[in-house]
C-alpha positions as CSV (number, residue, x, y, z in Angstrom):
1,X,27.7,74.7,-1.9
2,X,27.7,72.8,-4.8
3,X,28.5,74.3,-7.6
4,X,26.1,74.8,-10.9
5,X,28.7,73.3,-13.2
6,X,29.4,70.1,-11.1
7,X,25.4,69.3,-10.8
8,X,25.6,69.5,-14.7
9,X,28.5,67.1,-14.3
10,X,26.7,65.0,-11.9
11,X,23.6,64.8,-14.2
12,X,26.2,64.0,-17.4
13,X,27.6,61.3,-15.1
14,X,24.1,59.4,-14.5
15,X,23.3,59.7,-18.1
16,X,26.5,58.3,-19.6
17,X,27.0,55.4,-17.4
18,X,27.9,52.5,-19.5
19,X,24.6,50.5,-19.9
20,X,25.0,46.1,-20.5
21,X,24.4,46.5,-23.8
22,X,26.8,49.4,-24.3
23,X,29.4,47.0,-22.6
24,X,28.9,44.2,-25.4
25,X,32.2,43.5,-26.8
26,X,31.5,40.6,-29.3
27,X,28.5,41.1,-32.4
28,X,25.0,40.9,-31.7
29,X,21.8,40.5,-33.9
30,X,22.0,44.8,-33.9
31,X,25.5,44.3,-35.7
32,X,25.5,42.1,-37.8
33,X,22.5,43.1,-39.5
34,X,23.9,46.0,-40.6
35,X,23.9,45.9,-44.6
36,X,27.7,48.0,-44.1
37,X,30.5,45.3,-44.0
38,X,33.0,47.6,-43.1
39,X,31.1,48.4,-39.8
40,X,30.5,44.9,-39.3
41,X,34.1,43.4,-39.7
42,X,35.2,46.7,-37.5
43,X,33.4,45.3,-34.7
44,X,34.1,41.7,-35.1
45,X,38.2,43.1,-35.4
46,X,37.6,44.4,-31.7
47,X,37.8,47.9,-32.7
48,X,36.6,50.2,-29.6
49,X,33.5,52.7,-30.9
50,X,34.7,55.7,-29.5
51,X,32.8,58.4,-27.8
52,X,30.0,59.7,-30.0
53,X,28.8,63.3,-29.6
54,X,25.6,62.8,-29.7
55,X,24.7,60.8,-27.7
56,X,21.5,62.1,-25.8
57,X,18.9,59.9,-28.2
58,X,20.6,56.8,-27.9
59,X,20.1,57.3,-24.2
60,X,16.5,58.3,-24.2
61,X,16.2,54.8,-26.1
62,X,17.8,52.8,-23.4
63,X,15.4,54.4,-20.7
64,X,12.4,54.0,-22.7
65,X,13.6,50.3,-23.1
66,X,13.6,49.7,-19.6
67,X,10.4,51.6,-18.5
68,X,8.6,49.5,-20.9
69,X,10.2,46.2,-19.3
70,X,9.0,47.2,-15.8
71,X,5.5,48.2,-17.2
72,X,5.3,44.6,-18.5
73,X,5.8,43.2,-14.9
74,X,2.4,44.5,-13.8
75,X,0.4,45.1,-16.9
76,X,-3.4,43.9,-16.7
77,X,-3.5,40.3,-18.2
78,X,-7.2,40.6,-18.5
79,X,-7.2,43.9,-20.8
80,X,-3.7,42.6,-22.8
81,X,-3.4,38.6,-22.5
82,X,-1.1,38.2,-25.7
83,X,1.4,39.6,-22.4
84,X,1.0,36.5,-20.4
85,X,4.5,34.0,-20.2
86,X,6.0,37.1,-22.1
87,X,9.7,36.6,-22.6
88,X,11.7,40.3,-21.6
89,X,15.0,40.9,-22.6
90,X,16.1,37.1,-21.9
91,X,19.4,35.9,-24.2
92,X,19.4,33.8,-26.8
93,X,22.0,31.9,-28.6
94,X,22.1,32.7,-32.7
95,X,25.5,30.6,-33.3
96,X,29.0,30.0,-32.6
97,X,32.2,31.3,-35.2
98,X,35.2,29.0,-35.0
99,X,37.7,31.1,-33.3
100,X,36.0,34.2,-32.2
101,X,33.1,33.0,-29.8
102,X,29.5,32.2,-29.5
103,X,27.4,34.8,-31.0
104,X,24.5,35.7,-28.4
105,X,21.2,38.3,-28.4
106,X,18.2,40.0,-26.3
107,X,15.3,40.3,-28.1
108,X,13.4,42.9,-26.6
109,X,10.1,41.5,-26.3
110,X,9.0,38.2,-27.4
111,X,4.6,37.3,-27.2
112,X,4.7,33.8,-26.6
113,X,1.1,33.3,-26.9
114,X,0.7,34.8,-30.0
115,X,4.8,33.4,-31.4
116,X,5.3,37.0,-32.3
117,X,8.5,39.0,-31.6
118,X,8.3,42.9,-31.0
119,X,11.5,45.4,-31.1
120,X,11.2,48.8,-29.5
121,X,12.8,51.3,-31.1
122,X,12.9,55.5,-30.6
123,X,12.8,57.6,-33.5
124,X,12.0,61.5,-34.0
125,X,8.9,62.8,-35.7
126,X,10.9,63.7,-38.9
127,X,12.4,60.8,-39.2
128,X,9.3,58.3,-38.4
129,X,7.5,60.2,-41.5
130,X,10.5,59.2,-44.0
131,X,10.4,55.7,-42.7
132,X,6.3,55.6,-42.7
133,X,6.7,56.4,-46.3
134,X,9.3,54.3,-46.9
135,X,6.7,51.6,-46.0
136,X,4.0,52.9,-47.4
137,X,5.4,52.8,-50.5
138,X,5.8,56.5,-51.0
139,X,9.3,57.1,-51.2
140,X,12.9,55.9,-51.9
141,X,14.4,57.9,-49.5
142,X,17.6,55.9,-49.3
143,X,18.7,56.8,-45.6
144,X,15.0,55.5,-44.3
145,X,15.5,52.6,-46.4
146,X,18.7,51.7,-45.2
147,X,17.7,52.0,-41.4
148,X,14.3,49.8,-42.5
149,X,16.8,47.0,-43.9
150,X,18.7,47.1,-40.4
151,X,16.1,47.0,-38.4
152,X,14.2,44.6,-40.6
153,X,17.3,41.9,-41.0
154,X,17.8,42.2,-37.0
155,X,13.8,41.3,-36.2
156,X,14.5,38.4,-38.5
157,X,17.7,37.4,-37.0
158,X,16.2,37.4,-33.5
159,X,13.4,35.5,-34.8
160,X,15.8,32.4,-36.4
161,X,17.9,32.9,-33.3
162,X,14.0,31.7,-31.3
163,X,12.8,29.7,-33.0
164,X,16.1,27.7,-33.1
165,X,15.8,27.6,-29.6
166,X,12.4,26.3,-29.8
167,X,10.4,29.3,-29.2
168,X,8.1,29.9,-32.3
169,X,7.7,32.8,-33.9
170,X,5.7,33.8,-37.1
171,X,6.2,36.9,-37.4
172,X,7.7,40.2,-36.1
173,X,6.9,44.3,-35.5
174,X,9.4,47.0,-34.6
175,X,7.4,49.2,-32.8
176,X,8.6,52.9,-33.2
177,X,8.4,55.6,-30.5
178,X,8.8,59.4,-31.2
179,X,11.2,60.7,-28.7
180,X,9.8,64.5,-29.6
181,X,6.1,62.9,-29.5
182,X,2.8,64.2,-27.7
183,X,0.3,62.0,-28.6
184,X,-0.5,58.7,-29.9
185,X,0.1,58.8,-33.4
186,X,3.8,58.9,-32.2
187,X,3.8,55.3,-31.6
188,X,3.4,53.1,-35.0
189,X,4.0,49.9,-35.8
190,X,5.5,47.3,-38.7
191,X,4.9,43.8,-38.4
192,X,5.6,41.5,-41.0
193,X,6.3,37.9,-41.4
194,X,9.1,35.5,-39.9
195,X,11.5,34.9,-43.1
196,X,14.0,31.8,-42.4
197,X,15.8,31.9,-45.6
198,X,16.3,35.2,-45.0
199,X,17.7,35.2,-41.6
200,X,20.0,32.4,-42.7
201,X,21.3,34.7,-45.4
202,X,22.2,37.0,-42.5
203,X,24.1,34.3,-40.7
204,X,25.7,33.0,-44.2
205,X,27.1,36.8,-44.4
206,X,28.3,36.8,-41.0
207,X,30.3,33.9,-41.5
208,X,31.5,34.8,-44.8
209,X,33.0,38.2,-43.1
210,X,34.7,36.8,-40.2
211,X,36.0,34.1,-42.7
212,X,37.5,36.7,-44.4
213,X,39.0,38.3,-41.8
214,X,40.5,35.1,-40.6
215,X,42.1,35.0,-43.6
216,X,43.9,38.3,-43.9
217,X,41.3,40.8,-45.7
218,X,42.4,43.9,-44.0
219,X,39.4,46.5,-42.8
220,X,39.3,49.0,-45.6
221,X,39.0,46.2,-48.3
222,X,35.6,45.7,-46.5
223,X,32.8,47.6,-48.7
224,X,31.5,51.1,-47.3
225,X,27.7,51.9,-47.1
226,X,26.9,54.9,-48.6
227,X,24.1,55.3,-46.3
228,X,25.6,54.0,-43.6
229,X,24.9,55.9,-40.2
230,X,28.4,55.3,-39.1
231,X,30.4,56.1,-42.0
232,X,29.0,59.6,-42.3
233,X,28.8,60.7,-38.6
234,X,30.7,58.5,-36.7
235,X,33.7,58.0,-38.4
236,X,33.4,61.9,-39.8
């Protein structure tokens, strides 16, 4: 028999294989976004992650990712045509930095009939209601504001990255799904509009970094985040 300790094994084995996008050696849109240079030229240095305990929501996100993209294949065009020619997961090119490599993405979704780009991501209940207030207006909390920039600077990036490539897109929503939800109100949107000079400012800072780097600016001379997700768990 099998014992009860190495089925929890087995089951820890499934969930922690190494997905594509936990593969990714070089930055991505989801990187370089980041307003934390430190971070940023960490990962463009090569430096490995490193396990992280807690890991369980990350995963949740990666599943929910991929049910969504198989639910796409057969969705009913007639009840949702802004999914018809809908671009899943495919890779774009967002540029190339002169020694290190071409930079490359997957936007999650992209609506090609209505040049709109939509990014999943999975949040919690407490932490959607910061966020929701966030962009309401009604609050400052500083750790929801520094996840909205993120997620906010990587939409746009994608979106440059696209419409480079000659697929338009106006605008964009990160769609936000409760991992602890029961209902409907645990799904909620933000759209807002495509912002080129922004995006390019995201590029601009990219190269600036790795520029920088090339030049001999060793990692802690990089600014910290005092926000930053990593900094206060990950590197804790």
């Amino acid at each position: 028999m099998i014992t009860d300790s190495r089925i929890k094994e087995l089951a820890l084995g499934l969930f922690k294989q190494e997905s594509a996008r936990d593969k990714q050696v070089k930055v991505g849109a989801s990187d370089f976004s980041d307003p934390c240079e430190y971070h940023l030229a960490k990962k463009l240095k090569g430096f490995p992650g490193g396990e992280f305990k807690y890991w369980m929501g990350a995963k949740i996100g990666t599943a929910t990712h991929e049910f969504l993209e198989k639910r796409i294949e057969s969705v009913d065009l007639e009840a949702y045509p802004e999914f018809a020619g809908a671009l899943v997961e495919e890779t774009i090119v967002l540029g190339e930095l002169d020694g290190y490599g071409v930079i490359k993405s997957k936007p999650d979704l992209v609506l090609v009939q209505g040049n709109h780009l939509v990014d999943w991501k999975t949040s919690k209940r407490d932490k959607s209601k910061k966020l929701q207030a966030v962009v309401h207006g009604l609050s400052e909390d500083a750790d929801s504001m520094y996840s909205l920039k993120k997620y906010y600077a990587q939409a746009q990036i994608y979106a440059w990255g696209l419409n480079k490539a000659g697929t338009k897109i106006d605008a964009c929503s990160l769609v936000f799904i409760n991992r602890d939800g029961t209902y409907d109100p645990d799904v909620w949107t933000y759209t807002f509009d495509y912002d080129e000079e922004f995006a390019l400012k995201m590029w601009a800072r990219l190269v600036r970094v790795w520029a920088e780097i090339v030049g001999g600016k060793v990692l802690d001379e990089f600014p910290r985040e005092k926000n930053c997700f990593n900094c206060k768990v990950l590197d804790a």
